[in-house]
DRENTI-657010 format. One record per residue: residue in three letters; x negated, y negated, z negated of N, C-alpha, C, CB in turn. Coordinates in nm, 2 decimals. Atoms other than C-alpha are relative to their C-alpha. Glycine has a CB too. Layout:
REM residues N
<"Ala",<X,Y,Z>,<X,Y,Z>,<X,Y,Z>,<X,Y,Z>>
...
This chain:
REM residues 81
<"Unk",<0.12,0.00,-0.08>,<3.49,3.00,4.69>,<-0.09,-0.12,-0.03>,<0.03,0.01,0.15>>
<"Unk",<0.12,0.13,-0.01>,<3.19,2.76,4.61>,<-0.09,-0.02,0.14>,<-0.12,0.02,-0.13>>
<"Unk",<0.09,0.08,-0.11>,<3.05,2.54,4.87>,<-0.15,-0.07,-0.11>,<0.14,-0.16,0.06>>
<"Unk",<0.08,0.09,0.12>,<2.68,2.42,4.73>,<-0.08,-0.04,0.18>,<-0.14,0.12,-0.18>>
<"Unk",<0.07,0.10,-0.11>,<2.54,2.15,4.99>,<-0.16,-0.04,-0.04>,<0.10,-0.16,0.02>>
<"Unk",<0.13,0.07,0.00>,<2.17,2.08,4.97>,<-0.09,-0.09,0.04>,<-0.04,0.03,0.02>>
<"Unk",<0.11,0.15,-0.05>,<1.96,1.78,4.99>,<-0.02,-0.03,0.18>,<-0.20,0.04,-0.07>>
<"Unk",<-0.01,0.02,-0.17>,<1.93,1.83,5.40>,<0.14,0.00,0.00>,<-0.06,0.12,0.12>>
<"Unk",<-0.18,0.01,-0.05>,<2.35,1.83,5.41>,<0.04,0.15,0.05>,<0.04,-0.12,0.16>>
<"Unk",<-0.08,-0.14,0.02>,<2.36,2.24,5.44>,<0.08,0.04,-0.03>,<-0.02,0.06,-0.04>>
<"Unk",<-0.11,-0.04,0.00>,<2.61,2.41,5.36>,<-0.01,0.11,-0.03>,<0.06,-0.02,0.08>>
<"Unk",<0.04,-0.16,0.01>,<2.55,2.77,5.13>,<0.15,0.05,-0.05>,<-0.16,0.03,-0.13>>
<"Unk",<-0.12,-0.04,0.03>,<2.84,3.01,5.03>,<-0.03,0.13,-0.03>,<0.10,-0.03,0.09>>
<"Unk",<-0.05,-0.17,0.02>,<2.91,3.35,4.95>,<0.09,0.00,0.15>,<0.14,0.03,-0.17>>
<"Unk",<-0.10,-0.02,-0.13>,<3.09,3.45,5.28>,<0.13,0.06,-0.06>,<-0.07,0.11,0.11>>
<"Unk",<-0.15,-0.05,0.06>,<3.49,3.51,5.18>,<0.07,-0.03,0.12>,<0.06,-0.08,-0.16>>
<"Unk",<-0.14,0.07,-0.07>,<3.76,3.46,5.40>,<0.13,-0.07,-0.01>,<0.05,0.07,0.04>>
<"Unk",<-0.05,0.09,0.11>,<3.93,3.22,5.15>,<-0.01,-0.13,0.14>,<-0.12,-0.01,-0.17>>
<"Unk",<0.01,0.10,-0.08>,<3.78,2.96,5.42>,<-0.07,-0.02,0.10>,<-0.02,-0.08,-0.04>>
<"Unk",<0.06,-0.03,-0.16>,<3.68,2.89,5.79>,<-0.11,-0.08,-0.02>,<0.09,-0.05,0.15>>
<"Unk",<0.10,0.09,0.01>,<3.33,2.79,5.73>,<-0.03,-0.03,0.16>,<-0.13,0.06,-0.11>>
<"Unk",<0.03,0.15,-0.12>,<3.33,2.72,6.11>,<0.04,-0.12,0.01>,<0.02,0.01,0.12>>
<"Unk",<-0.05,0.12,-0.06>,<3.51,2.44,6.10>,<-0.10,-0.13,-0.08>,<0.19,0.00,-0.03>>
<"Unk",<0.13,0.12,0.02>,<3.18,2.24,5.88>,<-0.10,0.06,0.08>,<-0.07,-0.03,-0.15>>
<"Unk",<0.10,0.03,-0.09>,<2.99,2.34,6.19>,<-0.04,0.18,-0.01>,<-0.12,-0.15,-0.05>>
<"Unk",<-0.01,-0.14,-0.07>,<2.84,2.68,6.38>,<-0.06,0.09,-0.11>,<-0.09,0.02,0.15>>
<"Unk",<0.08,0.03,0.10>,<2.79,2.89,6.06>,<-0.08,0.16,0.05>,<0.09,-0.03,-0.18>>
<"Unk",<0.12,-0.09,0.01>,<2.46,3.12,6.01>,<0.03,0.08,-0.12>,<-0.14,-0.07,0.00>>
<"Unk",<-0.06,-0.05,0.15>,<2.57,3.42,5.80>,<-0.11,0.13,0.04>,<0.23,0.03,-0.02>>
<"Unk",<0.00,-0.12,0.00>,<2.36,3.72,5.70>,<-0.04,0.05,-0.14>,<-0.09,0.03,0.10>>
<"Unk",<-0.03,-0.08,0.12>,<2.34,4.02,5.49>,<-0.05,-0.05,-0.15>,<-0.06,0.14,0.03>>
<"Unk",<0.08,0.00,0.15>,<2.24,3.97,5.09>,<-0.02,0.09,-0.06>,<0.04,-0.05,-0.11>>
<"Unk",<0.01,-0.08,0.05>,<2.33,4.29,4.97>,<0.06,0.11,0.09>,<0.04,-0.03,-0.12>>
<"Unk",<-0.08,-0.09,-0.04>,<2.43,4.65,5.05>,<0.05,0.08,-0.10>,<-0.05,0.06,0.09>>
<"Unk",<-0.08,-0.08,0.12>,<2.69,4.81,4.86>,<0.01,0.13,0.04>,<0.15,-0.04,-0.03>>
<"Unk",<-0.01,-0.13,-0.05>,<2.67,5.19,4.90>,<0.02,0.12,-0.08>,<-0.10,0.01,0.06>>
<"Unk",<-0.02,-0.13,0.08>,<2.75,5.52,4.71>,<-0.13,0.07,-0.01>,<0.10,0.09,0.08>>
<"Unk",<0.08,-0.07,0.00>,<2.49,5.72,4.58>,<0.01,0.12,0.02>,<-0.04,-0.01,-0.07>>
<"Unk",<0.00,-0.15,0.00>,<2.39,6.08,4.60>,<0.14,0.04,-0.09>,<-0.17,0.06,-0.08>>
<"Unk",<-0.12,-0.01,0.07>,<2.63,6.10,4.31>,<0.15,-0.01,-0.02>,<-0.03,-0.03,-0.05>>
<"Unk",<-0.13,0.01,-0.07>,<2.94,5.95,4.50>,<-0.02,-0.18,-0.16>,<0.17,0.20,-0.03>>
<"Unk",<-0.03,0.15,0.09>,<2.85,5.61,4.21>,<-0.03,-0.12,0.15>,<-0.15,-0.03,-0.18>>
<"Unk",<0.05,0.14,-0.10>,<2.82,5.27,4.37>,<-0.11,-0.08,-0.03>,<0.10,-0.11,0.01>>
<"Unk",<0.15,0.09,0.05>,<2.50,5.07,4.37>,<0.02,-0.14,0.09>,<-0.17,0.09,0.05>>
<"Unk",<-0.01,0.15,-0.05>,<2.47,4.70,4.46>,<-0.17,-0.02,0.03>,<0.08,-0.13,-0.15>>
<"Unk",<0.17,0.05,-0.05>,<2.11,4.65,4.64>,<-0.02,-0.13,0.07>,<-0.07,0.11,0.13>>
<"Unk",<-0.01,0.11,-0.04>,<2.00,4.32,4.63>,<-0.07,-0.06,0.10>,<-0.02,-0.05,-0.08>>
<"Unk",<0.12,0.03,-0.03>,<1.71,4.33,4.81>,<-0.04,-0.12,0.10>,<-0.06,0.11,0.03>>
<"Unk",<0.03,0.13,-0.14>,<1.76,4.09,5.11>,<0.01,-0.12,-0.05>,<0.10,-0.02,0.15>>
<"Unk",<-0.02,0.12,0.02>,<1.78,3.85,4.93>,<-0.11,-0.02,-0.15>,<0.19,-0.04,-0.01>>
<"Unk",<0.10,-0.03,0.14>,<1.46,3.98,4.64>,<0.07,0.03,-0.10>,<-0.09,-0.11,-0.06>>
<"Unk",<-0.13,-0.04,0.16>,<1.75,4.10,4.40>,<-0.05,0.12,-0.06>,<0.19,0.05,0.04>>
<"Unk",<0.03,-0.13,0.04>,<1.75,4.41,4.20>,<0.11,0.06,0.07>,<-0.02,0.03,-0.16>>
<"Unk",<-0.11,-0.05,-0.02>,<1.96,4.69,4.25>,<0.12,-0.01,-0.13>,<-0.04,0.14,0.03>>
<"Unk",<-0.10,-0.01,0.11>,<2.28,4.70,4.02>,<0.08,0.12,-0.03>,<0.10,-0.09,0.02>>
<"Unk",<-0.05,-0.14,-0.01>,<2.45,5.01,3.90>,<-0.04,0.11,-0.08>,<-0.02,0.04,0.10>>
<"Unk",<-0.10,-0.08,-0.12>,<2.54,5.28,3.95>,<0.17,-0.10,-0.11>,<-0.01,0.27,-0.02>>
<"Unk",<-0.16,0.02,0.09>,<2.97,5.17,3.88>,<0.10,0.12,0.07>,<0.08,-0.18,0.03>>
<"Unk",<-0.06,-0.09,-0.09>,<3.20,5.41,3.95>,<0.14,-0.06,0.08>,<0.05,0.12,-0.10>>
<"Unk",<-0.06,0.06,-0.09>,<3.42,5.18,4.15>,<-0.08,-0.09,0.10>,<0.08,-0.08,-0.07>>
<"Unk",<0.06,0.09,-0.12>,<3.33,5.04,4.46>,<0.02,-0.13,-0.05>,<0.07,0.01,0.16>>
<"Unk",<-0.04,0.12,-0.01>,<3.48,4.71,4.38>,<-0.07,-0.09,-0.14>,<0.17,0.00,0.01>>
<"Unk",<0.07,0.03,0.09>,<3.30,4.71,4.05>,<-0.15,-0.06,0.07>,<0.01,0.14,-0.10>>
<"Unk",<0.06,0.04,-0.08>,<3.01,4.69,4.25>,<-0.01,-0.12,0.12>,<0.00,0.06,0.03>>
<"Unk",<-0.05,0.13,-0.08>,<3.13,4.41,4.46>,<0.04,-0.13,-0.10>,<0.14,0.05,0.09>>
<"Unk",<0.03,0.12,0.13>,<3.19,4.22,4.12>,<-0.11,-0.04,-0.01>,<0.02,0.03,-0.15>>
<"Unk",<0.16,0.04,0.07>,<2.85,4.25,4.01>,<-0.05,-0.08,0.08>,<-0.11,0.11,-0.03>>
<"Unk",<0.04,0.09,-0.11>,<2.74,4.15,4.36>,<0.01,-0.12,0.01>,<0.04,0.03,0.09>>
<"Unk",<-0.04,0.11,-0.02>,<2.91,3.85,4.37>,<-0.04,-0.05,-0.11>,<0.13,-0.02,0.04>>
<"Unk",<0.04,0.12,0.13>,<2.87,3.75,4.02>,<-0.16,-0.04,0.00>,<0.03,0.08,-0.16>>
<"Unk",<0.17,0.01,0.03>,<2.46,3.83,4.05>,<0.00,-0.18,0.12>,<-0.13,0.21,0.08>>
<"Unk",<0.00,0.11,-0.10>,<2.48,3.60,4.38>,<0.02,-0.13,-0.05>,<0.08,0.03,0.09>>
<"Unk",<0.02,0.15,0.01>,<2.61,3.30,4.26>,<-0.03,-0.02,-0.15>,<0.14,-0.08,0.04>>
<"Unk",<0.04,0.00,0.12>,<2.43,3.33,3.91>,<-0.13,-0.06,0.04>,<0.01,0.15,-0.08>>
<"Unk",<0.14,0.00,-0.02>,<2.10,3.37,4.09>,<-0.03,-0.06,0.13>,<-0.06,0.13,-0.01>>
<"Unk",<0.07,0.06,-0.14>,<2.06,3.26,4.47>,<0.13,-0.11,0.04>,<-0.04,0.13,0.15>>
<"Unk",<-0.05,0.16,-0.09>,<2.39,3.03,4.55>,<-0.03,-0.09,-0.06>,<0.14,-0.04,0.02>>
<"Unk",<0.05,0.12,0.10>,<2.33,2.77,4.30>,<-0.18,0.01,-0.05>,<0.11,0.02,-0.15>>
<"Unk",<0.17,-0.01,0.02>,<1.94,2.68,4.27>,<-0.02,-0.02,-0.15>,<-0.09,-0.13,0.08>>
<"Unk",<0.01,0.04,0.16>,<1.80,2.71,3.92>,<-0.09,-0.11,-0.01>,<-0.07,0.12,-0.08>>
<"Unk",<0.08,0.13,0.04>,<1.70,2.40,3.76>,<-0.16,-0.05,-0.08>,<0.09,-0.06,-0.08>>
């Protein structure tokens, strides 16, 4: 799990249950993506709450949940320089 702290002392993450991010204080967590099955029974990764693309289709849910995570901390947890 990456912790990336920002210049105010924030505190961003991927949400995992690897670690109790309440215990650095009350944390503010919401959606990035929704992983969902298409018409076709594939999986798609929709980035959009967070301005992403969609990803997909995979025919594993969890394939989908790779991409997700990988796009995430590729593109919005870590700031580009």
């Amino acid at each position: 799990m990456q912790l990336v702290i920002d210049p105010a002392g924030q505190v961003h993450a991927i949400y995992d249950e690897d670690f109790d991010l309440a215990a650095l204080g009350p944390p503010v967590i919401r959606r990035a993506s929704h992983v969902e099955p298409g018409p076709d029974g594939r999986w798609h990764a929709d980035l959009a709450p967070v301005a992403g693309p969609v990803l997909g289709p995979f025919d594993r849910r969890s394939e989908a949940l790779e991409a997700e995570r990988c796009w995430l901390e590729a593109h919005w947890l870590v700031p580009q320089a």
